[in-house]
N, C-alpha and C positions, 0 to 999 in steps of 0.2 A: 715393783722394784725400781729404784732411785739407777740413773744414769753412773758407772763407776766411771769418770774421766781419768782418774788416777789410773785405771789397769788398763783403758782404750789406749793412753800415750803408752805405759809401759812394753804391753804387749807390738805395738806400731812401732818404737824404736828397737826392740831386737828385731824386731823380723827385718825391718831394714837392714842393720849392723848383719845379721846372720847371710844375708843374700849379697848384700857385698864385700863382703870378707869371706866368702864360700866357704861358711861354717855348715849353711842349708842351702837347698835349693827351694827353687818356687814348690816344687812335684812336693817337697817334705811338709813345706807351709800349707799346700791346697788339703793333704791328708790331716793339717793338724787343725784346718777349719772345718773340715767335718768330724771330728771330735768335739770342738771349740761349740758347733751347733748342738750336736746331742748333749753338750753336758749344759746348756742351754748359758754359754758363757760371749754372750752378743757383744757384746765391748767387745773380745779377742777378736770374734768371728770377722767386726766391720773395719778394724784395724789390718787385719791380713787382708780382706778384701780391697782397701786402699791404696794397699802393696803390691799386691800383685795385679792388679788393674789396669795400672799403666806401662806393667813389662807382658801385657796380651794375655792372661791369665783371669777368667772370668771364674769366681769362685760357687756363682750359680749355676755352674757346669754339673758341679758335684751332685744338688740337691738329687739326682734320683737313683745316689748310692747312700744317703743317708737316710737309716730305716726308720729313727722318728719323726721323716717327713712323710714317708709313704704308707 
């Protein structure tokens, strides 16, 4: 499967817009990347990881709550 750069930026610039207009929080965005991982939607998943990254938020925290890694 071919790189979607079209949905990496889409997905990257709302989670930005949502976090600083306190539409979401980080806690919303780390639950919607381990969704983003099981529905195996990797563009979203590395775009919210980029995000939340630099506000202290390591999104491979998640991996040993998401059941089709374990």
């Amino acid at each position: 499967m071919a790189w979607d750069k079209t949905r990496y930026e889409e997905v990257k610039r709302q989670c930005q817009t949502d976090i600083a207009g306190g539409k979401k929080t980080a806690y919303c965005y780390m639950k919607q990347y381990e969704l983003m991982i099981e529905q195996e939607d990797y563009e979203a998943a590395k775009a919210i990881t980029e995000i939340l990254l630099p506000l202290g938020f390591d999104t491979a925290q998640t991996h040993s709550h998401i059941k089709t890694l374990n």
